[in-house]
Each structure stands twice: as C-alpha cells, then as structure tokens.
C-alpha positions, -999 to +999 in steps of 0.1 A: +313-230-123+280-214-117+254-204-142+265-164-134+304-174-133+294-188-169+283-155-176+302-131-158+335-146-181+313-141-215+306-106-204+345-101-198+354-107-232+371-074-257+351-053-272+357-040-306+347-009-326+325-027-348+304-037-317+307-004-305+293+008-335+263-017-333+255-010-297+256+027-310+227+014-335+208+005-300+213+034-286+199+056-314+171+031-318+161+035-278+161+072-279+140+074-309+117+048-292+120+067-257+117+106-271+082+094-288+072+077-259+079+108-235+056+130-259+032+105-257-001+109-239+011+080-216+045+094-216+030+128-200+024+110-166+056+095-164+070+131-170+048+141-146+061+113-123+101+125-126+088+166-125+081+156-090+115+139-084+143+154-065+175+168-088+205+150-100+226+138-121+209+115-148+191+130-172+149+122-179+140+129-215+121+159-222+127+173-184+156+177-166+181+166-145+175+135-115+187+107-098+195+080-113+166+056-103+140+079-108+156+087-144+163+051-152+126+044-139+104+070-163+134+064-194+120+029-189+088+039-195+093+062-222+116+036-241+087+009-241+051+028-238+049+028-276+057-008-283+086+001-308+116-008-290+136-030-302+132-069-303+149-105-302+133-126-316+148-157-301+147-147-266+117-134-271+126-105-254+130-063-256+165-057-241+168-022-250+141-006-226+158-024-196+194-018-204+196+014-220+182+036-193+201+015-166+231+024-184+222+059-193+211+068-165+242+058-140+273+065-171+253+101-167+258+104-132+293+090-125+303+114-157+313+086-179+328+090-212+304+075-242+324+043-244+321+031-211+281+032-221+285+015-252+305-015-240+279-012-208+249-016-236+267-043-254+273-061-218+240-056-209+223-070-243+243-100-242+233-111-209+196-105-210+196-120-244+217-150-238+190-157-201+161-150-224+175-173-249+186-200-223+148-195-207+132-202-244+097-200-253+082-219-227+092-193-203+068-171-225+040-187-224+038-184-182+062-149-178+072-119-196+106-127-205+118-087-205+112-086-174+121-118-160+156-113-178+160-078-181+170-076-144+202-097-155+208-067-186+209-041-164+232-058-136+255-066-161+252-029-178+255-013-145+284-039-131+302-030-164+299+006-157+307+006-121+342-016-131+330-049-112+359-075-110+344-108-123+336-122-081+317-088-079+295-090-110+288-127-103+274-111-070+259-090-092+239-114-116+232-137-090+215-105-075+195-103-106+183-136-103+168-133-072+139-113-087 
C-alpha cells in the first residue's frame, strides 16, 4: 500500500491507559508552554489577534471562547513563542505546538469527552513523529521539519477526533502532504 495507508493502519492500533497517561504528560507540558507564551509580550499580539475573532466554541488561552481555527491558530502561537515546547530529538521535530491546539481546539468544539483528545494527541504525535523521523536530518538542513510534518500530526489528530474510517484518514494524510 501507500506511504499514508502505511500510516493510517499504525494510527489504528489500541490505545492503552498507560499511553493515555503519557499523552496526558503532553498535554500538561503544552499548556504550561502555551499559558506562558500567551502572557508573553509576543503572546499579547496573538491575544490581540483572537480578541478580534468572532465567538465559538474552542477555547484561546487567556481570552475566551472562538472558532476553532482561529483558536487552534493563536494556541499555536502561544504553545511555541517561548521555545519550550516539547522536543524529539530524532525527528528533529516539536510535535506538541502543532497537534495539541488542533486537537484542543476541535475535541472543544464537537464537546468531546477528554479521552477522545488524548488518544487524538497520541495519534497525532505518532504521525508527525514517525514523517519527521522517516524525513531525517537531511530534511533539516533545507526545511523546518515541524512544519513540514506537523501538517500530517494534526490530520491525524483531527481525523482521529472526527471518527475517520481508515479510506477517510488516508484522504486525510495524503491531504497533509500536499502542503
């Protein structure tokens, strides 16, 4: 099969507590990142930046309540402005500012319970990480490998959250690959 079926069938694999408990770990670690980044000086225009936003249902730390994008979009920002988000080393790669607001931000609005988002943020890791890995440190040298692969995090994240059968999220990844 494809590259993305490859994938899409890793992603479908169980999920046990202890991994919920890790991505847990991941989740604490990006909003620790993100709430420092949103008090930031930086982190004050991206506020700014979702204050302006229309209302919904995802939630923008430190402000309020707004649609998913635009939530997903400044969480982003928050998660990475400070440079202490989480890293693999291998792939060369920060997963967590990519994933975690994707996920956050669309489990908020489609009233999710917590583990659909965990098992979203493990999904999502593992397929950014295992593309950044595949891409190895050549790819570094020419590209930013979090967001060359980070696209492929957040499909699989949001796929996993949306309850994509395998055809879809292939559709999905392959989406993620176009950028």
């Amino acid at each position: 099969g494809s590259l993305t079926e490859e994938l899409a069938a890793l992603l479908d694999r169980p999920i046990t507590q202890a991994d919920r408990r890790r991505a847990a770990l991941h989740l604490l670690d990006w909003i620790g990142c993100a709430t420092a980044g949103a008090a930031s000086e930086t982190g004050a225009v991206f506020r700014r930046f979702a204050a302006r936003q229309p209302a919904g249902g995802a939630r923008v730390l430190l402000d309020g309540a707004h649609g998913a994008r635009d939530a997903a979009f400044a969480n982003g920002a928050f998660g990475n402005v400070l440079e202490m988000d989480d890293v693999h080393r291998e792939a060369i790669l920060h997963p967590g500012p990519v994933v975690v607001p994707a996920a956050l931000s669309l489990a908020t609005s489609l009233h999710l319970p917590g583990t659909a988002l965990l098992d979203a943020i493990l999904r999502g890791y593992d397929a950014e990480i295992r593309i950044g890995r595949a891409m190895g440190p050549a790819h570094y040298r020419q590209f930013h490998p979090t967001a060359s692969c980070g696209p492929f995090g957040a499909a699989a994240a949001c796929g996993s959250l949306l309850g994509l059968d395998r055809a879809a999220m292939v559709w999905a990844l392959g989406n993620a690959g176009t950028h």
